[in-house]
N, CA, C and O atoms as a GROMACS GRO file, in nm:
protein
  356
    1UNK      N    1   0.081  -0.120   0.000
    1UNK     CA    2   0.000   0.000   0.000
    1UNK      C    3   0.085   0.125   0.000
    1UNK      O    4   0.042   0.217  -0.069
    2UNK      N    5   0.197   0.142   0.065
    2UNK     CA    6   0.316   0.193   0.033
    2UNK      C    7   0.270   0.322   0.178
    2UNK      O    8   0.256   0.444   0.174
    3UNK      N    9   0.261   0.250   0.265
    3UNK     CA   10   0.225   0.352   0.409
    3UNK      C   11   0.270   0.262   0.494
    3UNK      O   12   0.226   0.147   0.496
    4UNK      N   13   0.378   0.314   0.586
    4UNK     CA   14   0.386   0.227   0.720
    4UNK      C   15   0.272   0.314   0.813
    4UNK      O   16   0.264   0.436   0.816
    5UNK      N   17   0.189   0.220   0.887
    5UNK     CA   18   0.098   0.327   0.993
    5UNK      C   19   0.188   0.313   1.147
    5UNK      O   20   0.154   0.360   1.255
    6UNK      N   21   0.342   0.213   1.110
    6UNK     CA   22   0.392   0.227   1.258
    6UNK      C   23   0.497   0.356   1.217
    6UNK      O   24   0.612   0.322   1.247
    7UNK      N   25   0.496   0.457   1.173
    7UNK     CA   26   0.571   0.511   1.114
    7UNK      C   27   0.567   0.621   1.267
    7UNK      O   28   0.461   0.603   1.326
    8UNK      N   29   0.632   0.697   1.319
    8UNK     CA   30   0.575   0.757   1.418
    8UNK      C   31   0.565   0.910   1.403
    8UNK      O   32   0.536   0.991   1.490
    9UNK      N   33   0.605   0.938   1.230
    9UNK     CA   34   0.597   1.070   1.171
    9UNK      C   35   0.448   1.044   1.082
    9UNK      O   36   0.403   1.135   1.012
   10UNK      N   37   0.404   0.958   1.089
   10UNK     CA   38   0.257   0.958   1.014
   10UNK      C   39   0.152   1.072   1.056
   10UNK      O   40   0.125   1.110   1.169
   11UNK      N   41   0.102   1.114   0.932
   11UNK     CA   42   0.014   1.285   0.967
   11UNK      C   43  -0.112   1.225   0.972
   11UNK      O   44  -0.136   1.114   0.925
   12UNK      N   45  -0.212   1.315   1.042
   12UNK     CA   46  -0.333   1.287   1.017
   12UNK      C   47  -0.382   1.280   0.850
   12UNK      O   48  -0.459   1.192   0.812
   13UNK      N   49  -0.324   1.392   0.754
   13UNK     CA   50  -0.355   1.390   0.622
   13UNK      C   51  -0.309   1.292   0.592
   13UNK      O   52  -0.401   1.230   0.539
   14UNK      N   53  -0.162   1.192   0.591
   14UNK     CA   54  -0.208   1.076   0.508
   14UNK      C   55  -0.274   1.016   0.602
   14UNK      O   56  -0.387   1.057   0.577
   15UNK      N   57  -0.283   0.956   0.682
   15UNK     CA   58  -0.443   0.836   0.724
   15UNK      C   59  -0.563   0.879   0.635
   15UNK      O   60  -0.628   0.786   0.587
   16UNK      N   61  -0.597   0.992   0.609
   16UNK     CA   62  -0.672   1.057   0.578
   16UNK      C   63  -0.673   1.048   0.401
   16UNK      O   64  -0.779   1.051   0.339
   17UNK      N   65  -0.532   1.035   0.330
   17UNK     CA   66  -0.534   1.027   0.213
   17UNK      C   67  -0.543   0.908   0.137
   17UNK      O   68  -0.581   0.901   0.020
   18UNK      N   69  -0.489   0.776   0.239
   18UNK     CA   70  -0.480   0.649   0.223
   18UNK      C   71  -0.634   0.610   0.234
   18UNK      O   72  -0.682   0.545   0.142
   19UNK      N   73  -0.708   0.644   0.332
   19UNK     CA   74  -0.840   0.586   0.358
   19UNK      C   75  -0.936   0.625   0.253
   19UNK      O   76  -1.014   0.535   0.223
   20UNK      N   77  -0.952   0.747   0.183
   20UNK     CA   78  -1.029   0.768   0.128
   20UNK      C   79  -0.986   0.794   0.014
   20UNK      O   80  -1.083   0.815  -0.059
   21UNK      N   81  -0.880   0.804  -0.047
   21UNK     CA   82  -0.853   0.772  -0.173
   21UNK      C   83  -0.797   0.650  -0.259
   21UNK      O   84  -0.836   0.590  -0.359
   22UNK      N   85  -0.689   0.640  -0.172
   22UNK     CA   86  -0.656   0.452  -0.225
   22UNK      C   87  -0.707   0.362  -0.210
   22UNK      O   88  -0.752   0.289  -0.298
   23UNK      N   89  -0.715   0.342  -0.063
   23UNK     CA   90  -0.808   0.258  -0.027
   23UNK      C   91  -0.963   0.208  -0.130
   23UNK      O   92  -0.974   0.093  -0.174
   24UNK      N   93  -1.067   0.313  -0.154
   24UNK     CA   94  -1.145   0.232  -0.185
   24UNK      C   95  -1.180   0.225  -0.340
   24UNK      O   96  -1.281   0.178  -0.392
   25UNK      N   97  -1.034   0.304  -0.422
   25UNK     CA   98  -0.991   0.298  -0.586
   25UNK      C   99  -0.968   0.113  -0.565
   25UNK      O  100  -1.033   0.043  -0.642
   26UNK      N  101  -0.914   0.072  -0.504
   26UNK     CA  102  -0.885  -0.073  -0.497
   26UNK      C  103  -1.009  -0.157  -0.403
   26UNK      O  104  -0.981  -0.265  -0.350
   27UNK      N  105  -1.158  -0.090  -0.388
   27UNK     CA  106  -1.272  -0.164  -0.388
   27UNK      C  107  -1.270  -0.221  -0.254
   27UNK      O  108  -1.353  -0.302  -0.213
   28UNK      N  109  -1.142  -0.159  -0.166
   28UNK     CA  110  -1.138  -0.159  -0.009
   28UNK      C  111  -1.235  -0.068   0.059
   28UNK      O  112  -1.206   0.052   0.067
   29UNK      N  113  -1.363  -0.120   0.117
   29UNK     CA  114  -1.447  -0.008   0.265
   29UNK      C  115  -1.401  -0.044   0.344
   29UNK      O  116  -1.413   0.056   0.416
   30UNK      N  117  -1.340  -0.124   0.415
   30UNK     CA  118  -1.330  -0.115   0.620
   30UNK      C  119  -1.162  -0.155   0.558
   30UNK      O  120  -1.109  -0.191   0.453
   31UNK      N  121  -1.117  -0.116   0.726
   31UNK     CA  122  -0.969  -0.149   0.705
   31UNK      C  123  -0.952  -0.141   0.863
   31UNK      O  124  -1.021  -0.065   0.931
   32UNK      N  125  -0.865  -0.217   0.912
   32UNK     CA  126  -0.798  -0.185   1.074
   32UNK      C  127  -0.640  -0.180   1.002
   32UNK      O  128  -0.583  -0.239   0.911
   33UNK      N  129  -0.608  -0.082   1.093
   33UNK     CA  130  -0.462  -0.058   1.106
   33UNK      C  131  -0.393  -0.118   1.222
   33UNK      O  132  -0.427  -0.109   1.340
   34UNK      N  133  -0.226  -0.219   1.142
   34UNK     CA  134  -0.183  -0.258   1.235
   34UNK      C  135  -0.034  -0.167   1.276
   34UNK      O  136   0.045  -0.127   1.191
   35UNK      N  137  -0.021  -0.150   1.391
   35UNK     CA  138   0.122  -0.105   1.502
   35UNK      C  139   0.179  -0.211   1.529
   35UNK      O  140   0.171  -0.280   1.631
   36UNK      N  141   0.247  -0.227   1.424
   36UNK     CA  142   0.374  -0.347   1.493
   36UNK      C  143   0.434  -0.354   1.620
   36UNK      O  144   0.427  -0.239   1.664
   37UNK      N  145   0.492  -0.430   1.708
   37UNK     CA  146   0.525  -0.396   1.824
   37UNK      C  147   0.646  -0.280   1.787
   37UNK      O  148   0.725  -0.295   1.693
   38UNK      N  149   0.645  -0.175   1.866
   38UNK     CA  150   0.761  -0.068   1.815
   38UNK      C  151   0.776  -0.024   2.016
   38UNK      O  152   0.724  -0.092   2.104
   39UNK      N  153   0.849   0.086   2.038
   39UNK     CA  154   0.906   0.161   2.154
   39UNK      C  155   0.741   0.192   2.189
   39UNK      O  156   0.656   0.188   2.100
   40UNK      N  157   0.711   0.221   2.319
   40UNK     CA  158   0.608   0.329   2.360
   40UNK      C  159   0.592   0.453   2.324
   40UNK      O  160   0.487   0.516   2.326
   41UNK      N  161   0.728   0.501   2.281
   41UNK     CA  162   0.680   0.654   2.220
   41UNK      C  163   0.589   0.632   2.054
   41UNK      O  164   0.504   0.712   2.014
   42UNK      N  165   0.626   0.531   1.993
   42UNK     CA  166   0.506   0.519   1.880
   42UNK      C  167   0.374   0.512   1.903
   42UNK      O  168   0.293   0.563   1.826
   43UNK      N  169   0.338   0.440   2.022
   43UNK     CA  170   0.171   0.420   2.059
   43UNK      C  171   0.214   0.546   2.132
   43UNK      O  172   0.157   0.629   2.060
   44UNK      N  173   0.261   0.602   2.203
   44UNK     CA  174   0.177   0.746   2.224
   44UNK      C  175   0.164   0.833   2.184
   44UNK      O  176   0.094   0.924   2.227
   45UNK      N  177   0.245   0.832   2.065
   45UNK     CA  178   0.283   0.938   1.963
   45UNK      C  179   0.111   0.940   1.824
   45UNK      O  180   0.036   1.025   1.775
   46UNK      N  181   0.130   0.786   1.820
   46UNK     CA  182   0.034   0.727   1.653
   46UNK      C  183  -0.078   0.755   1.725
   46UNK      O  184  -0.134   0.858   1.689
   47UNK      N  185  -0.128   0.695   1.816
   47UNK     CA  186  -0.256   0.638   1.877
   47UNK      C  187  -0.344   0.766   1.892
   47UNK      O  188  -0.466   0.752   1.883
   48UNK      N  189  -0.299   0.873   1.910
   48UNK     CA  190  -0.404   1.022   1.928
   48UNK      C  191  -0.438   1.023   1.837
   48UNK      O  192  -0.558   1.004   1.817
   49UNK      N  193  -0.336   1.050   1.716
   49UNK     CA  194  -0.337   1.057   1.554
   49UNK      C  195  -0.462   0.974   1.521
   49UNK      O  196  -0.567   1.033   1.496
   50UNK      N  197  -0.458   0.849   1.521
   50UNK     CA  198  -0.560   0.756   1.514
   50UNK      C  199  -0.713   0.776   1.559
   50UNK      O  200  -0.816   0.746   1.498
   51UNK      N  201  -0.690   0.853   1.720
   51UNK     CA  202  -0.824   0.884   1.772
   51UNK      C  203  -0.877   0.975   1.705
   51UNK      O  204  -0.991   0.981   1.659
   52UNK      N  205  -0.786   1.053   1.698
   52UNK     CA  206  -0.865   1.200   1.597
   52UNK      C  207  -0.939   1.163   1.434
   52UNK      O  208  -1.047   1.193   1.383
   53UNK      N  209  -0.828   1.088   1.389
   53UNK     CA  210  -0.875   1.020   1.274
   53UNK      C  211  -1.033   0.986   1.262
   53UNK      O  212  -1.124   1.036   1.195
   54UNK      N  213  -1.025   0.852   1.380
   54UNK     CA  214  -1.188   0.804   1.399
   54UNK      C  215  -1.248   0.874   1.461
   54UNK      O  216  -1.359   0.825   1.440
   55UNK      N  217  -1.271   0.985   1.549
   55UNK     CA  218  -1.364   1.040   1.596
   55UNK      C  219  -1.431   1.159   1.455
   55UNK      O  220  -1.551   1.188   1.456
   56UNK      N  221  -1.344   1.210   1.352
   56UNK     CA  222  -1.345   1.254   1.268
   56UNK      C  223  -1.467   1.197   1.198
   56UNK      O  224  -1.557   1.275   1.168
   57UNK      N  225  -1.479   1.072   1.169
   57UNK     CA  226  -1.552   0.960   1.069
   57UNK      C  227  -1.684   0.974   1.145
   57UNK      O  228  -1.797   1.005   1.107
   58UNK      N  229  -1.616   0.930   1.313
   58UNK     CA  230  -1.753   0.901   1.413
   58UNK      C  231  -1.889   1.017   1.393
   58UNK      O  232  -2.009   0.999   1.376
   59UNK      N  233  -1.788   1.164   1.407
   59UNK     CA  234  -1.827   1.287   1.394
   59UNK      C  235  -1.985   1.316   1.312
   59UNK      O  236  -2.100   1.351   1.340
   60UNK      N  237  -1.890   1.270   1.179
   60UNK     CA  238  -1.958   1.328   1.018
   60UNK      C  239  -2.114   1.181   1.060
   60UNK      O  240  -2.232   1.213   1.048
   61UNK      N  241  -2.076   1.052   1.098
   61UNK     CA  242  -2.196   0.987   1.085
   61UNK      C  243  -2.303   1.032   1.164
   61UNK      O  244  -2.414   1.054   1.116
   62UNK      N  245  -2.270   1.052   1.312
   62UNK     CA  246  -2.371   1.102   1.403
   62UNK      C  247  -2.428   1.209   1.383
   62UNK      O  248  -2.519   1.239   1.460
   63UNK      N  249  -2.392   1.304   1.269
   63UNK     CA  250  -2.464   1.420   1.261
   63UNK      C  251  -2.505   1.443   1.154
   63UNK      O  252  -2.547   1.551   1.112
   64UNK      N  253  -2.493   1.288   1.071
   64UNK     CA  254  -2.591   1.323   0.905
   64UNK      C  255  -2.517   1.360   0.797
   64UNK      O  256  -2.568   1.366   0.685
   65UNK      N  257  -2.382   1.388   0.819
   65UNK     CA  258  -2.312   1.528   0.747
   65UNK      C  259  -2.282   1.409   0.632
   65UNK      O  260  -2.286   1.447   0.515
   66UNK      N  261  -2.255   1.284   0.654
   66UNK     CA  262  -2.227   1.209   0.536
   66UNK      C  263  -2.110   1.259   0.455
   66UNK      O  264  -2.105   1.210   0.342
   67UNK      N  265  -2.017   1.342   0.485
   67UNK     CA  266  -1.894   1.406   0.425
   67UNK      C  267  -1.813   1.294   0.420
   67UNK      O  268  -1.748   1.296   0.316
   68UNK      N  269  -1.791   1.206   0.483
   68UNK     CA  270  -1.669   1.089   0.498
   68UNK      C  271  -1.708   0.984   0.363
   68UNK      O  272  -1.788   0.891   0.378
   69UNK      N  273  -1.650   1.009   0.249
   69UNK     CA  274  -1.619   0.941   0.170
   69UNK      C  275  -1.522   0.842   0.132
   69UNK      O  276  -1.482   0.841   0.015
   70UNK      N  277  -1.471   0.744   0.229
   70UNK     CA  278  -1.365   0.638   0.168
   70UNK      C  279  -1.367   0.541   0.291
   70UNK      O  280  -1.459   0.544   0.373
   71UNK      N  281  -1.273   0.464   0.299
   71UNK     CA  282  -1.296   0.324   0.357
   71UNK      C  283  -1.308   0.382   0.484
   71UNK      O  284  -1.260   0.486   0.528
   72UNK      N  285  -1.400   0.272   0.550
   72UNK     CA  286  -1.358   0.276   0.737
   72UNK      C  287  -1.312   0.185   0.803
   72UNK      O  288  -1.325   0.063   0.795
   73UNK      N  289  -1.212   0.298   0.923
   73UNK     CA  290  -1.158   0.223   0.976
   73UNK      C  291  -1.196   0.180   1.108
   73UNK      O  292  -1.210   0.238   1.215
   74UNK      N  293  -1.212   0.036   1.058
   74UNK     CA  294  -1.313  -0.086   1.200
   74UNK      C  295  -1.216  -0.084   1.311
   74UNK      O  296  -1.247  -0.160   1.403
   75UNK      N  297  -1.087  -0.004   1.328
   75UNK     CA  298  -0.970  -0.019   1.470
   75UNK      C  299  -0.841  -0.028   1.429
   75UNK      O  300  -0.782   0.000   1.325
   76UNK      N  301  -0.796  -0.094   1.586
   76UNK     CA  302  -0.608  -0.078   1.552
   76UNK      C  303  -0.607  -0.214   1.591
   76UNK      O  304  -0.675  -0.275   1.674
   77UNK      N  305  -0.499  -0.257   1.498
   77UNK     CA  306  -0.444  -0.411   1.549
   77UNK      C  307  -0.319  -0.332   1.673
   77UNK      O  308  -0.239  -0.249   1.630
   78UNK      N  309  -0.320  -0.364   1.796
   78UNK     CA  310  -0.168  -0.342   1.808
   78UNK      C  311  -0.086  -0.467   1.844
   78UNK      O  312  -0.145  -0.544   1.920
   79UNK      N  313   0.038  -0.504   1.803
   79UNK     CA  314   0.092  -0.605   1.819
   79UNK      C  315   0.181  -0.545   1.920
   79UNK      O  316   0.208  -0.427   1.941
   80UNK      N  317   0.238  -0.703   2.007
   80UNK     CA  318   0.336  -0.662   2.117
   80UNK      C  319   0.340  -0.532   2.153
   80UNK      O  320   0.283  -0.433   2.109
   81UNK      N  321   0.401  -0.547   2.223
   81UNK     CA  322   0.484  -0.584   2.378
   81UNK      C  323   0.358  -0.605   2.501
   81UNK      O  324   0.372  -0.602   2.623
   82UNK      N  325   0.205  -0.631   2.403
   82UNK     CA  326   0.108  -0.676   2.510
   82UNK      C  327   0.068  -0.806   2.544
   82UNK      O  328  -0.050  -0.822   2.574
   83UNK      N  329   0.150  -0.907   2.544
   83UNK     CA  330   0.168  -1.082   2.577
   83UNK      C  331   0.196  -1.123   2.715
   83UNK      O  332   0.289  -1.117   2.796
   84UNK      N  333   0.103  -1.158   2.708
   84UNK     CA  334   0.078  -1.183   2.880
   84UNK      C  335   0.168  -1.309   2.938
   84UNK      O  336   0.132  -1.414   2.884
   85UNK      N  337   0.273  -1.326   3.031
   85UNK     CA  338   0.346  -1.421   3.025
   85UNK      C  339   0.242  -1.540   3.078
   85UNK      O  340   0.225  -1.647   3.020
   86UNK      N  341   0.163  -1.489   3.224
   86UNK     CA  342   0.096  -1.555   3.286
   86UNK      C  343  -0.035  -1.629   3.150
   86UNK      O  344  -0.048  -1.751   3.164
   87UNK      N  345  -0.083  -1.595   3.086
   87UNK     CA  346  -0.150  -1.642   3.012
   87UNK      C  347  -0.125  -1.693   2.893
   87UNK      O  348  -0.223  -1.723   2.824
   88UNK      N  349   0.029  -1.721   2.831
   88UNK     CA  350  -0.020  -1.768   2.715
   88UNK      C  351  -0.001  -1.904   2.671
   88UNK      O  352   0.002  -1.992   2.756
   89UNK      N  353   0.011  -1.928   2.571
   89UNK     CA  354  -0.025  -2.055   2.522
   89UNK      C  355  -0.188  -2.093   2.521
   89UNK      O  356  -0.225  -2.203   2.480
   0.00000   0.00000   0.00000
């Protein structure tokens, strides 16, 4: 797709350019984004980015405005460093 979303310089405009323009030229509507396991400063850095993103989408549906034209995004995958020792297998 040619976007890292663990990137921790990622803007709101591309999430924003990927979702609703590439994304659904290639017949993609929903998408979750995954955060590879990376440092904590990436999830605290990406993850606002992200909230703003979806509350953006959340925004335009609850109020009719129907402005959000391109795929949605159903969440975040995040991978590691959240593996529970006590639980796995």
């Amino acid at each position: 797709l040619g976007i890292d979303f663990t990137n921790s310089k990622l803007s709101l405009e591309q999430i924003q350019h990927v979702s609703s323009k590439y994304l659904p030229r290639h017949g993609v509507t929903s998408f979750c984004i995954t955060i590879i396991t990376s440092d904590p400063y990436v999830y605290h850095t990406l993850l606002p980015r992200i909230e703003s993103f979806r509350n953006m989408n959340i925004n335009d549906i609850e109020h009719n405005s129907f402005k959000w034209q391109g795929a949605n995004m159903m969440g975040v995958h995040l991978e590691g460093p959240f593996l529970s020792q006590s639980k796995r297998g």
